[in-house]
C-alpha positions in Angstrom: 14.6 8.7 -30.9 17.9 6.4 -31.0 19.7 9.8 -29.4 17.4 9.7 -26.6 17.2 6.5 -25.8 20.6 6.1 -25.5 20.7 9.4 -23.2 18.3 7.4 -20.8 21.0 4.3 -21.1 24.2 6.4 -19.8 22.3 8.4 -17.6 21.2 5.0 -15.8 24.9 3.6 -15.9 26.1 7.1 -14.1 23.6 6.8 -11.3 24.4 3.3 -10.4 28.1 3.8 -10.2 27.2 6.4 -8.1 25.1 3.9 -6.0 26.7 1.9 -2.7 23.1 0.8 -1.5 20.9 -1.4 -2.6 17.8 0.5 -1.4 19.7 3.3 -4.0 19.7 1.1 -6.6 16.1 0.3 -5.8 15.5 4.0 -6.2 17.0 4.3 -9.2 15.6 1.4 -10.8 12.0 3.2 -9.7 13.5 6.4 -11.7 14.1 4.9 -15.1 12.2 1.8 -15.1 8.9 2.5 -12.8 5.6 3.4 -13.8 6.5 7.2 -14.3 9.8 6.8 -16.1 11.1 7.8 -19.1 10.9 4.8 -20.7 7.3 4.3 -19.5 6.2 7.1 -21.4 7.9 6.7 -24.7 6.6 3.0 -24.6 2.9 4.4 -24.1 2.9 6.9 -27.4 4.0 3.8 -29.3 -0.3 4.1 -29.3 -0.3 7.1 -31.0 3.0 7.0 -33.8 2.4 6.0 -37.2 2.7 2.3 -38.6 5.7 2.7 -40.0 7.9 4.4 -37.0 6.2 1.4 -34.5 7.4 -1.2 -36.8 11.3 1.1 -36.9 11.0 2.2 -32.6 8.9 -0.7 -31.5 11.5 -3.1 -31.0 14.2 -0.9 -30.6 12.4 0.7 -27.1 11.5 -2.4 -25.8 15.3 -3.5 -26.0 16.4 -0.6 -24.5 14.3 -0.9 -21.3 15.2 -4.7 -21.2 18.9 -2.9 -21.4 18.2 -0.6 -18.7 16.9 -3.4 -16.2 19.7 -5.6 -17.1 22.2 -3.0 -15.8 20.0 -2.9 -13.0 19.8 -6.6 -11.8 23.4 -6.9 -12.6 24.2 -3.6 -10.4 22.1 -5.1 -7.3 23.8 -8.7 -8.0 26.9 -7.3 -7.8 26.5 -5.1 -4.4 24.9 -8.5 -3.1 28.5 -10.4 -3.9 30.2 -7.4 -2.0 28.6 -8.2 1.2 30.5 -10.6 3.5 28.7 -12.0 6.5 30.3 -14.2 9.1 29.5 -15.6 12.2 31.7 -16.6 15.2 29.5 -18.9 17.7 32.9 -18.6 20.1 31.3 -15.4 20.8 29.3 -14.0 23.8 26.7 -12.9 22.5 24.5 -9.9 24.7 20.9 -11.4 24.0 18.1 -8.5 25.1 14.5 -8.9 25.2 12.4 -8.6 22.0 9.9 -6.1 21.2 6.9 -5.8 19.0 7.4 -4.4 15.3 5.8 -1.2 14.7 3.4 -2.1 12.7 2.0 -4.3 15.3 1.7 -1.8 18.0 0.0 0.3 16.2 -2.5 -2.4 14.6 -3.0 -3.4 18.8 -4.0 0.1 19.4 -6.5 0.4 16.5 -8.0 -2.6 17.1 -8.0 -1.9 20.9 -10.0 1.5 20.2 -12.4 -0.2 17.8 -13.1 -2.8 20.4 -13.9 -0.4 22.8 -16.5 0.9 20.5 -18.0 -2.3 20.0 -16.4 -3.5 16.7 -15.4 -7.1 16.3 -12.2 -8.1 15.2 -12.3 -10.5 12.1 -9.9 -11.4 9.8 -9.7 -13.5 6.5 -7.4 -15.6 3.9 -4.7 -13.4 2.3 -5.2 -16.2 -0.5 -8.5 -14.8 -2.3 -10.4 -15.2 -5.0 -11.0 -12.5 -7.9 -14.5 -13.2 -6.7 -14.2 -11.6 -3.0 -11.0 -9.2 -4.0 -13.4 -7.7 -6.9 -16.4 -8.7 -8.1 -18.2 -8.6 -4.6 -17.1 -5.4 -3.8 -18.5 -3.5 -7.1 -15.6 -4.2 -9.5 -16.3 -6.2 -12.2 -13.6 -7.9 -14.7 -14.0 -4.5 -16.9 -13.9 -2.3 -14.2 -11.0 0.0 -14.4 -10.6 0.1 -11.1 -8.3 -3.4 -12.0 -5.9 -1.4 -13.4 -5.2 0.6 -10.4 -4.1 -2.0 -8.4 -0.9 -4.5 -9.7 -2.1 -8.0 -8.4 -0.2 -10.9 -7.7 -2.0 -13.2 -9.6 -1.2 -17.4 -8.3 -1.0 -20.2 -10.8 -4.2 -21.7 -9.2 -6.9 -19.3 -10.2 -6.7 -17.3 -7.0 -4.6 -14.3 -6.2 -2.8 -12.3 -3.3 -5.6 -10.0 -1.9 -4.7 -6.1 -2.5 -7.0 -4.6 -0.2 -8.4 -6.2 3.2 -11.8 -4.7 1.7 -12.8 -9.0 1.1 -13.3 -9.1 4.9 -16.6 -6.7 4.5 -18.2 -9.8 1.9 -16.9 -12.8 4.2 -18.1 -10.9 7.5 -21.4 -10.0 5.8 -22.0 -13.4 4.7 -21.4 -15.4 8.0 -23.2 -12.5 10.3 -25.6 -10.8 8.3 -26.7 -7.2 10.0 -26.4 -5.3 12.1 -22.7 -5.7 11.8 -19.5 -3.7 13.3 -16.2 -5.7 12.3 -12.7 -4.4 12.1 -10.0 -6.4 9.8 -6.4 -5.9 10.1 -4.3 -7.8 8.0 -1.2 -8.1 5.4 -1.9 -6.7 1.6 0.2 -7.4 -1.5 0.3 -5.3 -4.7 3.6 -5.2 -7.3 4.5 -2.0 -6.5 7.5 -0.1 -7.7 10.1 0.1 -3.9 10.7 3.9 -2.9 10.4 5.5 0.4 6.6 5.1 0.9 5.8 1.9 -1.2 6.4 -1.5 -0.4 4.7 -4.7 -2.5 4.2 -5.8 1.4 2.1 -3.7 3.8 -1.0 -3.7 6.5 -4.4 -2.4 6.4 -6.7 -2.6 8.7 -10.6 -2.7 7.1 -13.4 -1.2 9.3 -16.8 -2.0 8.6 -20.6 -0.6 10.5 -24.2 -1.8 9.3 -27.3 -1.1 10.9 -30.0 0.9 10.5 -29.8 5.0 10.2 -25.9 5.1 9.9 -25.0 8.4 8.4 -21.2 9.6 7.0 -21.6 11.3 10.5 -20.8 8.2 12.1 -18.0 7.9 9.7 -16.3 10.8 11.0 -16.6 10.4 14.6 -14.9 7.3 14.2 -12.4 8.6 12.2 -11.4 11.5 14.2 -11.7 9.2 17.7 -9.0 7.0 16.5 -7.0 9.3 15.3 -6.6 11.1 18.3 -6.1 8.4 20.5 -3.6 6.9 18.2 -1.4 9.9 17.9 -2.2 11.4 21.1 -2.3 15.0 19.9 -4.0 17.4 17.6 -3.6 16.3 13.9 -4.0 18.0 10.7 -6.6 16.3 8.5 -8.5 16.7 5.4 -11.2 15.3 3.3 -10.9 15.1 -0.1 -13.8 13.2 -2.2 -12.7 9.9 -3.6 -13.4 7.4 -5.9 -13.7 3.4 -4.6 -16.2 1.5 -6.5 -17.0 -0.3 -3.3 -18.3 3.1 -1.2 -20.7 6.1 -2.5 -20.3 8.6 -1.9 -16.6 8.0 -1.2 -13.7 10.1 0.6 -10.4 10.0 1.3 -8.4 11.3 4.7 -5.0 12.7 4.5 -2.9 14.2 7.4 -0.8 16.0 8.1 2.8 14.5 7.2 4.5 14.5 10.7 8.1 13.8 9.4 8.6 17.1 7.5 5.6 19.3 9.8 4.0 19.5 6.5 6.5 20.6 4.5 7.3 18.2 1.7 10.0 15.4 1.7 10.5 12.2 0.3 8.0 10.4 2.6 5.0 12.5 1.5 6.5 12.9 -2.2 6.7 16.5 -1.0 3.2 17.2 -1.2 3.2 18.2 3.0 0.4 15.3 3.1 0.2 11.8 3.7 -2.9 9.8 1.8 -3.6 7.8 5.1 -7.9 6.6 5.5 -9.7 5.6 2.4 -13.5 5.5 3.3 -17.1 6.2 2.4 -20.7 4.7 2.9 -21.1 0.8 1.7 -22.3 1.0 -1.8 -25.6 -0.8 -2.3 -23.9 -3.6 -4.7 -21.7 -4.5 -1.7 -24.5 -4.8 0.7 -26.4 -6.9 -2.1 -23.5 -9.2 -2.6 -23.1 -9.7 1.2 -27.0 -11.3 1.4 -28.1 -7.4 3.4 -31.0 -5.4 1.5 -29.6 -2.1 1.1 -33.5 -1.0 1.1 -33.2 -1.5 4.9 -29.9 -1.0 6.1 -27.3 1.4 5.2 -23.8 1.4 6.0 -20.0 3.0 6.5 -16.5 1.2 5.6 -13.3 2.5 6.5 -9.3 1.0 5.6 -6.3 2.4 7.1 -3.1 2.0 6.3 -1.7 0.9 9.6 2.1 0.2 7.6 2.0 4.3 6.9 0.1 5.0 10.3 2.8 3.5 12.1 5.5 5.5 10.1 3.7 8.4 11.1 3.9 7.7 14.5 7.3 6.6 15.4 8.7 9.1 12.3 9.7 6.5 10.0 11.4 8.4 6.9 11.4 5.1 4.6 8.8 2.4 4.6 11.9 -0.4 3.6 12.6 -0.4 6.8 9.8 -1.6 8.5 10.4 -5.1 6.3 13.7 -4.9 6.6 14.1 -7.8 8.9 17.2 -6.2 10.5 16.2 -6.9 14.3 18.1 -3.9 15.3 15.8 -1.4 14.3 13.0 -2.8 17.1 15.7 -1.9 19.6 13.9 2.0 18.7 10.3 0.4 19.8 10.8 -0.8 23.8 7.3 -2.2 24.0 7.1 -5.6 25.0 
């Protein structure tokens, strides 16, 4: 165990004095200290060793991964100290127009579609409780749903809202049914930085209650937007899902346009790109909202319009979409 551990320690150092980039460093520190690491995984069979070799490895791994993101902090604190920014107001400066970001184009033209169809646009705090983030929408404090998603959780009780699913609970409660709300908004979760995570991206939540809605309707939506958005034939599937807050639930990948499908870093390689999570309202949610599920039925729909809009414009790395380096709108002339 000591031998390996320490194979995972000078491994580290030799990628980050390989490493002129902070978004490297960011990569690397994904590599050896994210959820799929090494380290991860010799610190979850601690579970299954014998009492004696937790109380001889315990403290030694937990060390060792302190260790490793130690030499990681110090490596992005020192790349920081490298960088030398001055600025010379004796210049003339050439000042061009702005543009949109991205991401809000593409939320415009979501919302634009959906408004054309009749859906109202709401939107809601990004401040929530655990009450509308979880318990609302069908996932109690044992659920281990929880565990899927890394929350930001504020000294005050409440916490940063990891899905713009609360919308469907505060729409529900101020409008009652028949209902057709869209939601787009920003969504927090402590998520390890590579190519297509970020602990800062935008959903949009999609919501349609009335009486006789089928997963038919679901689709049609789907697919409508879709094609408008991209403006061309897409490659989709439909895979069967699990969200605690939709039954029976799906989830919609396409096609990933940066590689045609072929696998890079964007899609982890896979050719796809996870992009529609949806499914019909469970009857827990419609309870929670004040609607009797007895009478109405329903569909609900979130899109990630942060990976949407990579898909798009053909954005290999979703770091630079919060990069705040103005530069990069120059790409995006829409005003």
């Amino acid at each position: 165990m000591e031998e390996k551990l320490l194979k995972i320690k000078e491994d580290l150092k030799q990628a980050l004095n390989k490493a002129s980039k902070e978004a490297d460093v960011l990569n690397i520190k994904s590599e050896y200290v994210g959820k799929k690491s090494e380290i991860q995984n010799i610190l979850a069979s601690l579970k299954d060793m014998s009492s004696d070799d937790k109380r001889k490895y315990g403290s030694l791994i937990n060390n060792t991964k302190k260790e490793l993101e130690k030499l990681i902090n110090k490596k992005i604190e020192d790349l920081e100290n490298q960088v030398n920014i001055t600025f010379d107001d004796t210049i003339n400066y050439d000042v061009k127009h702005g543009s949109l970001h991205p991401v809000t184009i593409v939320a415009k033209e979501v919302t634009d579609i959906l408004k054309r169809m009749g859906f109202t646009i709401v939107n809601g705090p990004e401040m929530e409780s655990e009450y509308y983030n979880f318990e609302a929408l069908n996932i109690p404090k044992d659920h281990p749903a929880r565990d899927m998603q890394d929350t930001y959780y504020l000294d005050n009780g409440m916490l940063l809202r990891t899905q713009t699913s609360d919308n469907q609970i505060h729409a529900m409660e101020k409008y009652g049914a028949p209902l057709r709300i869209c939601a787009p908004g920003r969504t927090f979760r402590n998520e390890d930085l590579d190519a297509n995570h970020e602990n800062t991206f935008f959903q949009i939540e999609g919501m349609v209650i009335d009486k006789g809605v089928s997963i038919e309707n679901l689709m049609y939506v789907m697919q409508s937007v879709l094609s408008e958005v991209f403006k061309s034939e897409i490659k989709v599937r439909l895979r069967p899902g699990f969200f605690p807050f939709t039954e029976p639930s799906y989830e919609m990948d396409i096609s990933c346009v940066i590689c045609g499908g072929n696998g890079c870093p964007t899609c982890k390689n896979a050719g796809w790109i996870e992009l529609i999570g949806c499914g019909m309202v469970h009857p827990n949610v419609l309870r929670a909202g004040g609607i009797d599920p007895e009478v109405y039925t329903g569909f609900a729909f979130g899109i990630g319009l942060t990976r949407l809009a990579m898909m798009k414009y053909k954005i290999n790395d979703i770091r630079f979409l919060n990069s705040g380096d103005i530069r990069y709108l120059e790409n995006f002339d829409i005003k």
